[in-house]
Residue, then its C-alpha position, 0 to 999 in steps of 0.5 A: x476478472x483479467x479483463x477487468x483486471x486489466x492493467x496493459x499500459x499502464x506504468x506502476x509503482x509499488x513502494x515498500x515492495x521487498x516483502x508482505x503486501x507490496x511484493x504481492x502487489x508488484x507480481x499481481x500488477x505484473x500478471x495483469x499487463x503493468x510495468x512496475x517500478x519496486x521500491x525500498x530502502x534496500x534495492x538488493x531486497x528487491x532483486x530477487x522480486x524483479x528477477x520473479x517478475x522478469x521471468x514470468x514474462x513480465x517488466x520489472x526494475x528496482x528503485x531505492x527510496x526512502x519515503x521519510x526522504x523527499x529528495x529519495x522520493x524524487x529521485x525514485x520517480x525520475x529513475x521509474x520514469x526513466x525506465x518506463x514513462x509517466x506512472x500512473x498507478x501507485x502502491x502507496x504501501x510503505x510502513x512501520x508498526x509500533x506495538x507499545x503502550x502509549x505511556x512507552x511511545x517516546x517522541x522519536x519513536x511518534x516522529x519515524x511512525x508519523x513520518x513513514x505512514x503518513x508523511x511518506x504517503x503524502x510525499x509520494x502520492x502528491x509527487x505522482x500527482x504532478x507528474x501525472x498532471x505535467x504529463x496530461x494522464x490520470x491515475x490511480x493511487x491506493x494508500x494502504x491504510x489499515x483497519x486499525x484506521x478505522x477503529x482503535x486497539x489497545x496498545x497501538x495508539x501511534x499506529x492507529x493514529x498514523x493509519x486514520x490520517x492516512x484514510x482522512x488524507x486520502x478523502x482529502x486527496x480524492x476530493x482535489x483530484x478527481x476533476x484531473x483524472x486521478x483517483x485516490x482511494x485506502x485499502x484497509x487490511x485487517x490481519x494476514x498471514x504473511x512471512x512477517x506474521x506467520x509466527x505471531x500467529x502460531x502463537x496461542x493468543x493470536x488463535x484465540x483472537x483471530x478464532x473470536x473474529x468473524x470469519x475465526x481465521x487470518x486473511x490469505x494474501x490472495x484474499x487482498x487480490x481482488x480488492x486491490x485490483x479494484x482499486x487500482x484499475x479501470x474497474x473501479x474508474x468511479x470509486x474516489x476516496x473509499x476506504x475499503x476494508x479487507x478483514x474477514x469482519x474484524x473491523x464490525x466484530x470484537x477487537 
């Protein structure tokens, strides 16, 4: 697997990066050989993610952007590539959730969930493509997308909406920039534990749900290592717009 994993060279970034699936990816990217660039919001969430990284031997530096910005999104690559050179691999992990009603879900609410999930990836998956093209590299970006992009539950409909457009954009990107060496590719989690989730899942209906999916028991961060590696590195160099879930069989099972 590390050599397969393998991802020496290679300059990355990972946004939404201060906690859940983009801190994990940062570390998992790091162990395997990449420079990373993590980015958020807040920088100062990040500091202890890049002290992490640095010492266990690895490079590291903190980025803040806001992905509903554009002018934040530039200005966050030309700070990475500052530090490291062209990237040519993207986390494109940033995102909101939103669990109400649809008759609930007023218009500034629908604008921030559209204008991070799906705005925000497509700002910075096209401003890595031009720097990838300008500098004569391929690529890789993984859009995390969700299963809830897949298929719908009740009570996330601006969530589900956000995260289906993801996967259909992501095809789209796939389509344009697979002749230029770039591979555009979704990873579709289902439901994990993490420190945001940890709690709801302790609660009584949560076990009963996750106890009536497939494999009866949420996902572990590790779980998501390997798919996403596979995304993200020369192991999946002929893998173009797949939408992969990763959910133990909750997409096929009840929901």
């Amino acid at each position: 697997m590390s050599s397969e994993f393998d991802m020496s060279g290679k300059v990355a970034m990972v946004t939404g990066a201060s906690s859940g699936f983009g801190a994990h990816f940062a570390k998992l990217l790091s162990a395997r050989g990449a420079k990373v660039v993590v980015a958020a919001r807040r920088v100062d969430r990040l500091d202890s993610l890049v002290e992490e990284i640095k010492s266990s031997g690895g490079e590291a530096v903190a980025v803040a952007m806001d992905v509903t910005d554009p002018n934040s999104i530039e200005s966050a690559f030309d700070q990475g590539e500052a530090a490291f050179g062209t990237i040519t691999v993207v986390a494109n992990n940033a995102g909101v959730a939103d669990i109400r009603s649809a008759l609930k879900v007023d218009e500034a609410s629908w604008d921030r969930m559209m204008d991070t999930n799906l705005k925000g990836v497509w700002i910075v998956a096209q401003q890595a493509a031009k720097r990838m093209i300008a500098a004569g590299v391929g690529g890789a970006i993984v859009n995390t997308a969700s299963i809830l992009g897949l298929r719908v539950a009740f009570g996330q409909s601006s969530y589900c909406t956000s995260k289906a457009a993801v996967v259909q954009l992501t095809k789209s990107l796939a389509i344009e920039w697979a002749s230029k060496g770039i591979r555009v590719n979704a990873l579709c989690p289902g439901y994990f534990l993490t420190e945001m989730t940890e709690a709801a899942f302790a609660s009584p209906d949560s076990k009963a749900y996750l106890n009536s999916s497939p494999a009866r028991r949420a996902g572990e961060m590790d779980e998501i290592s390997g798919p996403f590696l596979l995304l993200a590195s020369d192991a999946g160099s002929y893998l173009h717009g797949v939408a992969l879930p990763v959910d133990g069989g909750q997409s096929i099972g009840n929901m």
